[in-house]
C-alpha positions as a Markdown table, in Angstrom:
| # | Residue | x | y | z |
|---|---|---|---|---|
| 1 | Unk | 38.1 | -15.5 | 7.3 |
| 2 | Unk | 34.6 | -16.9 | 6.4 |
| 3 | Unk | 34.4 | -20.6 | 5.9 |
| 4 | Unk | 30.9 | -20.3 | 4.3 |
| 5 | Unk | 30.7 | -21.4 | 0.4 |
| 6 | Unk | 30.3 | -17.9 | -1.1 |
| 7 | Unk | 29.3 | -16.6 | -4.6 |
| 8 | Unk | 31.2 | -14.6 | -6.8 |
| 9 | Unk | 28.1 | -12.1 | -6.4 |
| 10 | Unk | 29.1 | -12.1 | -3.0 |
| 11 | Unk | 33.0 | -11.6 | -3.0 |
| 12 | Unk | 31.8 | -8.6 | -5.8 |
| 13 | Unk | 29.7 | -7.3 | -3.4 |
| 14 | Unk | 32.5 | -7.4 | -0.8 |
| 15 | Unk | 34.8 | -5.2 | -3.4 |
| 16 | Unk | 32.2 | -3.0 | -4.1 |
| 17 | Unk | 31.4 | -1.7 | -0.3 |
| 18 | Unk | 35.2 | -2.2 | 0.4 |
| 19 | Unk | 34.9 | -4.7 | 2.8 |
| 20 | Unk | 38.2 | -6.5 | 4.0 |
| 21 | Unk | 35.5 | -10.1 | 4.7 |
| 22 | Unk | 33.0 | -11.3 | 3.4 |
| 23 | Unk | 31.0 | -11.7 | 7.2 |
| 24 | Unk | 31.3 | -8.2 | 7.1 |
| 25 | Unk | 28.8 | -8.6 | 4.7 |
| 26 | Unk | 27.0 | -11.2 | 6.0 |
| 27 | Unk | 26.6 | -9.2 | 8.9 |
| 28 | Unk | 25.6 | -6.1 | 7.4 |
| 29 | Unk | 22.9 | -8.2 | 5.7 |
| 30 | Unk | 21.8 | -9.5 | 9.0 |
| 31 | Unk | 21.2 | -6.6 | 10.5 |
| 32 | Unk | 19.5 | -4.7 | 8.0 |
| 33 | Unk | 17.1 | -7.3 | 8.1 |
| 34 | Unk | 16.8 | -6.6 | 11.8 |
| 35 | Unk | 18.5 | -8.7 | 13.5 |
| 36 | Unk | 20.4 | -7.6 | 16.6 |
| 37 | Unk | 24.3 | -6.9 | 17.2 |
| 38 | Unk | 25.1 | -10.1 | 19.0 |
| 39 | Unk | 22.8 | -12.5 | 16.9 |
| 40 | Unk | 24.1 | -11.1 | 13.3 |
| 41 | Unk | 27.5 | -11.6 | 14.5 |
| 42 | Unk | 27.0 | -15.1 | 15.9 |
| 43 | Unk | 26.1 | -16.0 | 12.3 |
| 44 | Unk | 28.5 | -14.0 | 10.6 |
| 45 | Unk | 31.5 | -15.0 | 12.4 |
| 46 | Unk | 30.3 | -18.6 | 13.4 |
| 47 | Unk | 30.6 | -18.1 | 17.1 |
| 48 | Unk | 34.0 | -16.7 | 16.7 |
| 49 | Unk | 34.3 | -14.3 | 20.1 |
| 50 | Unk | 31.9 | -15.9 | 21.7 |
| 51 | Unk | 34.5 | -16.8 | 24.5 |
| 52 | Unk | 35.8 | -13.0 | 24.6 |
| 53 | Unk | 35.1 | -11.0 | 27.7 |
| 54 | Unk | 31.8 | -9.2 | 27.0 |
| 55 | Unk | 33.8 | -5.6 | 27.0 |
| 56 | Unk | 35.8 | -6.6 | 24.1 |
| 57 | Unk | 33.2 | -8.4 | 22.2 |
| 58 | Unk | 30.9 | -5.4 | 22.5 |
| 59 | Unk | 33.7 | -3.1 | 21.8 |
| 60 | Unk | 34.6 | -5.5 | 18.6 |
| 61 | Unk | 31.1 | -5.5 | 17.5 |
| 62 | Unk | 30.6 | -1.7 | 17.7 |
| 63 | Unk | 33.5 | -1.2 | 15.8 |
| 64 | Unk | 32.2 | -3.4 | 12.9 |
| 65 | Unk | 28.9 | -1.5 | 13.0 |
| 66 | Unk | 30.4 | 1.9 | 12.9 |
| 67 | Unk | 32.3 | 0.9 | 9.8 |
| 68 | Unk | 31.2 | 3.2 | 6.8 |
| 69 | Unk | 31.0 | 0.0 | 4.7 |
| 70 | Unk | 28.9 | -1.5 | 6.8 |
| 71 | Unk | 26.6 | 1.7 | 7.4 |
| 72 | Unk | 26.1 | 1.6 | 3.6 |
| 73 | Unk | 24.9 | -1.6 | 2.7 |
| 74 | Unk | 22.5 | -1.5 | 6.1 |
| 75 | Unk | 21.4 | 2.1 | 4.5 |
| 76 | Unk | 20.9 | 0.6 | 1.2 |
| 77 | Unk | 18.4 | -2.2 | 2.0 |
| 78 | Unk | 17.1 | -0.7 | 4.1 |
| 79 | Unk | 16.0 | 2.0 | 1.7 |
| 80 | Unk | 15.4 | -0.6 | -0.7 |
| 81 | Unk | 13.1 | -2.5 | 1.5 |
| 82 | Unk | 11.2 | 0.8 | 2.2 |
| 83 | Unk | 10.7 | 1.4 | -1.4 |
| 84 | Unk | 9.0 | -1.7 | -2.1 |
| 85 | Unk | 7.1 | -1.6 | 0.7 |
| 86 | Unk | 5.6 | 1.2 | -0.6 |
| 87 | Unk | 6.8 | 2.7 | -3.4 |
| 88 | Unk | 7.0 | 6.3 | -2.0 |
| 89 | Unk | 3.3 | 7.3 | -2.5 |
| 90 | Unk | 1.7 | 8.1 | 0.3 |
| 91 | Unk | -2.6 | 6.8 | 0.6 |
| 92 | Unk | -3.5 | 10.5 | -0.8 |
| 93 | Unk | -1.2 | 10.4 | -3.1 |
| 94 | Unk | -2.5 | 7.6 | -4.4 |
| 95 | Unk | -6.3 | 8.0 | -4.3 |
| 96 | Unk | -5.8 | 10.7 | -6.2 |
| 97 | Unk | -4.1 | 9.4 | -8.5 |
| 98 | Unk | -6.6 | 6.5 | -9.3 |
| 99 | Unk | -9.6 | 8.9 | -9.3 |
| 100 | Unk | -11.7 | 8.4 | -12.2 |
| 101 | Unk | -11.0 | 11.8 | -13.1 |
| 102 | Unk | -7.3 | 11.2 | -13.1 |
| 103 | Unk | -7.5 | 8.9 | -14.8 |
| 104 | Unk | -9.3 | 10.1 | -17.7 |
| 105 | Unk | -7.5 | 13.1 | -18.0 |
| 106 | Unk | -4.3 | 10.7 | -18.8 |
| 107 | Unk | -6.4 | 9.2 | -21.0 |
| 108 | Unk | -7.4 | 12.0 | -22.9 |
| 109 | Unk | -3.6 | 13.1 | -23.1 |
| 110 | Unk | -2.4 | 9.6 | -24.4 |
| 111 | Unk | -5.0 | 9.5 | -26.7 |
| 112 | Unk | -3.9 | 12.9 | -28.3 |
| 113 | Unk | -0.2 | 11.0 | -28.4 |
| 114 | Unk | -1.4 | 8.5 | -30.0 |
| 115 | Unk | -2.0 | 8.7 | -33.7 |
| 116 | Unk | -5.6 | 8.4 | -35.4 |
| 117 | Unk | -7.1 | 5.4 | -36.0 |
| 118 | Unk | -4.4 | 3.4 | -34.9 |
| 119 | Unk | -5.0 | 0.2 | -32.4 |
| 120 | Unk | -3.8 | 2.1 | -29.6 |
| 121 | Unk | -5.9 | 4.7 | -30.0 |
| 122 | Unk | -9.1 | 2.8 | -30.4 |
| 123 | Unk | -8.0 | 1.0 | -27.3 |
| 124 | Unk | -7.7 | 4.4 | -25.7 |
| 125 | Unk | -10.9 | 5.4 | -26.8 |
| 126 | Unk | -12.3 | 2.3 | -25.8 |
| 127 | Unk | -11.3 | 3.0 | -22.1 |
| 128 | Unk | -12.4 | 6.3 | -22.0 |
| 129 | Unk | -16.0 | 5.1 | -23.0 |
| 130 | Unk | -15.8 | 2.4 | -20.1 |
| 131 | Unk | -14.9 | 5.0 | -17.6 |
| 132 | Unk | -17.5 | 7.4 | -18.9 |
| 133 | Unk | -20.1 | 5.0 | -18.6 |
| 134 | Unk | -18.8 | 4.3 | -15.3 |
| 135 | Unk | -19.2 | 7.9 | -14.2 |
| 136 | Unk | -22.5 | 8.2 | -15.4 |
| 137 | Unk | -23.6 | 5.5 | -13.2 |
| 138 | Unk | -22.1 | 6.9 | -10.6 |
| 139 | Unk | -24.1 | 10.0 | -11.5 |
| 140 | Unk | -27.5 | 8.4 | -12.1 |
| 141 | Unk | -27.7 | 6.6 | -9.0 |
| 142 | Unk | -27.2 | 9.7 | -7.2 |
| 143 | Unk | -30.0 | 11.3 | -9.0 |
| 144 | Unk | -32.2 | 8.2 | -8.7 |
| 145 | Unk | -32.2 | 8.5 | -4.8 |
| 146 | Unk | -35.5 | 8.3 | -3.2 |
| 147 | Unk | -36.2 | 10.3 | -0.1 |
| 148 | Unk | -39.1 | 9.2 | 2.4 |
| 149 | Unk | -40.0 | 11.2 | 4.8 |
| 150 | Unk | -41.7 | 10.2 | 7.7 |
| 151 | Unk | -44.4 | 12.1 | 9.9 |
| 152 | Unk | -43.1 | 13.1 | 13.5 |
| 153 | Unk | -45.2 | 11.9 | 15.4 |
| 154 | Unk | -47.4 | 8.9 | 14.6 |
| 155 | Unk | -51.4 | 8.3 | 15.5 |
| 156 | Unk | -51.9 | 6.5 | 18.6 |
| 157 | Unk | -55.2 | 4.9 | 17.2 |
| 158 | Unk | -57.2 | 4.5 | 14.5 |
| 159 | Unk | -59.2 | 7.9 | 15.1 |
| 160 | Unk | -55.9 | 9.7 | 15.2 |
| 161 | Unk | -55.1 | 8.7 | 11.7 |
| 162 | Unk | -55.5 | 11.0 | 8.6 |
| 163 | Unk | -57.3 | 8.4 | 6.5 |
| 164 | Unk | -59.5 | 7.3 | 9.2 |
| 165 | Unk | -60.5 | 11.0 | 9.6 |
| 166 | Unk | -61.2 | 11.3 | 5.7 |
| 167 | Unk | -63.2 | 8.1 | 5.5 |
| 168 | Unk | -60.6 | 6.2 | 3.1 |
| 169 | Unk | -59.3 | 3.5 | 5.6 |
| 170 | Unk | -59.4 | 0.3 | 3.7 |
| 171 | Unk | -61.8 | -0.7 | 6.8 |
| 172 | Unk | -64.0 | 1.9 | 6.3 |
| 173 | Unk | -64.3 | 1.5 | 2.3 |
| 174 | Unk | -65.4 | -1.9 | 2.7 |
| 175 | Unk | -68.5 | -0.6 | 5.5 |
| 176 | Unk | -66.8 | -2.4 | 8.4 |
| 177 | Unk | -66.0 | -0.6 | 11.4 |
């Protein structure tokens, strides 16, 4: 058995996977926090077959890893580790969702929810003015977008130029040549 001071959470934990030791747990923790066969059980069983022939210790350790109660709780945090990691919502998923006009469609649908006049639904009102103004900045500065456009092919010298041809260099305003 384990010699390690344990919880109560851990002996419940035990019960609740039907585990006969609590370093079946231990080790099922270990490894779903990705640690390898040999280390987790090092840990979990304080050495204890370390002095077995390799066949039997390997033997011994693949039996514990194919137990279903072990398979569980290494499924389970796993899982769980995975959800936090990223909640299940893919990059598209959420840009999407954090569009502006996502947003303000939920918006819109809360603030029909919410009754009239209340705080709630001046602060909902509130935010759909701040994300309308933000829009239609958005908007404006791609109206406001100033195109230049460039000749193709420059004038070598001063007699190749358009203004020089036309008498309205600054040069030639000011009678110098």
């Amino acid at each position: 058995m384990s010699q390690y001071p344990l919880s109560v959470a851990v002996h419940t934990l035990k019960k609740k996977y039907g585990m006969s030791d609590p370093a079946y747990l231990i080790y099922a923790d270990l490894r779903a926090a990705g640690w390898s066969q040999s280390d987790a059980w090092n840990v979990a069983f304080q050495g204890k077959g370390l002095n077995w022939a390799k066949a039997e210790l390997v033997r011994e350790m693949a039996k514990l890893e194919a137990l279903d109660s072990v398979q569980t709780r290494i499924a389970e945090l796993k899982g769980e580790r995975d959800d936090k990691e990223n909640d299940g919502i893919s990059p598209e998923e959420l840009a999407r969702e954090t569009s502006k006009e996502t947003i303000l469609r939920k918006l819109v649908i809360a603030e029909k929810k919410a009754k009239y006049g209340s705080p709630d639904w001046l602060k909902i009102v509130s935010l759909e003015a701040d994300y309308n103004k933000i829009k239609q900045d958005e908007i404006d500065k791609e109206n406001n977008v100033i195109h230049y456009y460039l000749p193709v092919s420059y004038p070598r010298s001063c007699r190749d130029c358009l203004l020089f041809q036309n008498g309205q260099a600054d040069f030639q305003k000011n009678g110098k040549q």
